[in-house]
C-alpha positions as CSV (number, residue, x, y, z in Angstrom):
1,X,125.9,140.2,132.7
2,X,125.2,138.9,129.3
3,X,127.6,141.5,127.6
4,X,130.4,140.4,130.4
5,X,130.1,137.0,129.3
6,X,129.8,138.0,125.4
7,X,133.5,140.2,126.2
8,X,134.4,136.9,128.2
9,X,134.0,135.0,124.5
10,X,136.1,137.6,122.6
11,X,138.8,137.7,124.7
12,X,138.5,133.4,124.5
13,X,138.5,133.6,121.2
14,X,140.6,136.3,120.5
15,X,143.7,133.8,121.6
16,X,143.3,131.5,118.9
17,X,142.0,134.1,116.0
18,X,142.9,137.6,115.4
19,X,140.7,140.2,117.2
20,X,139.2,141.2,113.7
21,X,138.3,137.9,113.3
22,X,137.0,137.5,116.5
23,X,133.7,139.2,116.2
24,X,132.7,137.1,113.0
25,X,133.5,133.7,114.4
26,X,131.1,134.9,117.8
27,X,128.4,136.7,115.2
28,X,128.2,132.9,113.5
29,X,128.1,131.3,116.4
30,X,125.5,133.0,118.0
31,X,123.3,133.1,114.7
32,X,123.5,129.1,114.4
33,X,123.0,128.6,117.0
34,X,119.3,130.4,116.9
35,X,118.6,128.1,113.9
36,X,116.5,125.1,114.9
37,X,114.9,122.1,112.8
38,X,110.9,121.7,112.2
39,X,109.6,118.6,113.6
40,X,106.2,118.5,114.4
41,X,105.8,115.0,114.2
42,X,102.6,114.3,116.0
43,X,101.2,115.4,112.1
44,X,102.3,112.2,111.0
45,X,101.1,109.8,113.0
46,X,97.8,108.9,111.0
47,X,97.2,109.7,107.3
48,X,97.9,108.8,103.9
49,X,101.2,108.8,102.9
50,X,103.6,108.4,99.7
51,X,106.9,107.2,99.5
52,X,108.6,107.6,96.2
53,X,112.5,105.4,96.2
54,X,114.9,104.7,93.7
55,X,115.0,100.3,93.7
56,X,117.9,98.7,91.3
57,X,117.8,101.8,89.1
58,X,113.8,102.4,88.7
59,X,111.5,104.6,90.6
60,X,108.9,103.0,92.8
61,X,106.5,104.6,94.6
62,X,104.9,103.2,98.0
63,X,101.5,104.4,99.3
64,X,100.6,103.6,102.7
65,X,97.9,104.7,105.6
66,X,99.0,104.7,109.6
67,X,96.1,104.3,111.6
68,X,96.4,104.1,115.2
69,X,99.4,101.0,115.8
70,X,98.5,99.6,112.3
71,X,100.3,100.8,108.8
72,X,99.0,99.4,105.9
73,X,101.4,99.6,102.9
74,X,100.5,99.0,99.3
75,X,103.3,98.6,96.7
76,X,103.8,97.4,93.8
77,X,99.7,96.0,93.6
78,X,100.0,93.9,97.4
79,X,98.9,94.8,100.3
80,X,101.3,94.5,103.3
81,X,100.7,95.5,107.2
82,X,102.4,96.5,109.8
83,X,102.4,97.3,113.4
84,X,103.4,100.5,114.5
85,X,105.1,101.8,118.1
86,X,105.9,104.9,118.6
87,X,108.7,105.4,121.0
88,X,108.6,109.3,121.3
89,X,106.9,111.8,118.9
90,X,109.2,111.8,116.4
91,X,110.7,107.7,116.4
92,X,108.9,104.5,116.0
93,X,109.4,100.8,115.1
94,X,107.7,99.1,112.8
95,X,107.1,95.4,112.6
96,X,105.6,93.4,109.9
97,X,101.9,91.4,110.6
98,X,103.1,88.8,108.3
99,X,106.3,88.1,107.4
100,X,107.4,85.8,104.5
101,X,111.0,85.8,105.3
102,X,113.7,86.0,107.8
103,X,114.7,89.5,107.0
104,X,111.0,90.9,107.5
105,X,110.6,89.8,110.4
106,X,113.2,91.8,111.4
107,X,111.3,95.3,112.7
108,X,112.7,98.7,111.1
109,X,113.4,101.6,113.3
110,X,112.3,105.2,111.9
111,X,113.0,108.8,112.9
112,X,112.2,111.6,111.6
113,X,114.7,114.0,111.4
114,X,112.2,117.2,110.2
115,X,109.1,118.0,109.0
116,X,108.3,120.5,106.1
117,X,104.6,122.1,107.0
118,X,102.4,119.3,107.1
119,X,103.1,117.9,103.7
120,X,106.2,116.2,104.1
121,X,109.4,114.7,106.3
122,X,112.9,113.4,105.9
123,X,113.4,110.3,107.6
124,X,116.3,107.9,108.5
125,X,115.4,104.0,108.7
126,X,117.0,100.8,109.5
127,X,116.5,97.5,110.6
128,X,116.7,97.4,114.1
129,X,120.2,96.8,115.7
130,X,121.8,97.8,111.9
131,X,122.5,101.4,112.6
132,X,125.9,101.0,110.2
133,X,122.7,100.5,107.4
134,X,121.1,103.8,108.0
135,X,118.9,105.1,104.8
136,X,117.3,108.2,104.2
137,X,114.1,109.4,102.6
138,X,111.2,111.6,102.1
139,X,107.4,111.2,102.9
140,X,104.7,113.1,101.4
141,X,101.2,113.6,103.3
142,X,99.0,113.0,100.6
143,X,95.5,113.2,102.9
């Protein structure tokens, strides 16, 4: 059955690309297609955390601590929290405690796109409803 389908493909294919051709363009589709993205996300739901940016030119580095819905940040010498709501394994929103302007009260929405081990993820974050705005980043598990 599988191989009648697989000849089903090459003949399919065959149409548009030249028979030689054929068997590469199935071979590379059927090996991508076996590739899949770590995300084992339920890793970094509690811990310590570092996040290293690039801010008008300078590095600055960001250490935080999740602990069940709270995030505590520390950057830059203050202390900042956050509320945390995870809206599947791999996406939450967070929303600042307290907010000293317009802009932070404005919750950030987070996925994580994969995980590396348990020492690391790269992330895409926004504010919420400003997907045009989309950043991306890396975390390291530092605990």
């Amino acid at each position: 059955m599988l191989m009648g389908a697989l000849r089903n493909i090459l003949q399919i294919l065959s149409t548009f690309i030249p028979m030689k051709n054929a068997s590469w363009v199935l071979t590379l589709l059927l090996l991508s297609s076996c590739y899949s993205v770590e995300r084992n996300c339920l890793y970094f739901h509690e811990g310590r955390f570092r996040f290293i940016s690039l801010v008008a030119g300078e590095m600055q580095e960001s250490i935080f601590e999740r602990k069940g819905n709270l995030e505590i940040e520390e950057y830059k010498g203050k202390k900042d929290s956050a509320t945390i709501r995870w809206v599947n394994d791999c996406e939450c929103i967070l929303t600042k405690l307290n907010p000293t302007n317009n802009q932070d009260k404005r919750p950030i929405q987070m996925k994580i796109l994969r995980t590396k081990d348990s020492t690391s993820y790269t992330f895409e974050y926004a504010l919420v409803g400003d997907a045009k705005n989309k950043q991306r980043g890396t975390i390291e598990k530092i605990n």
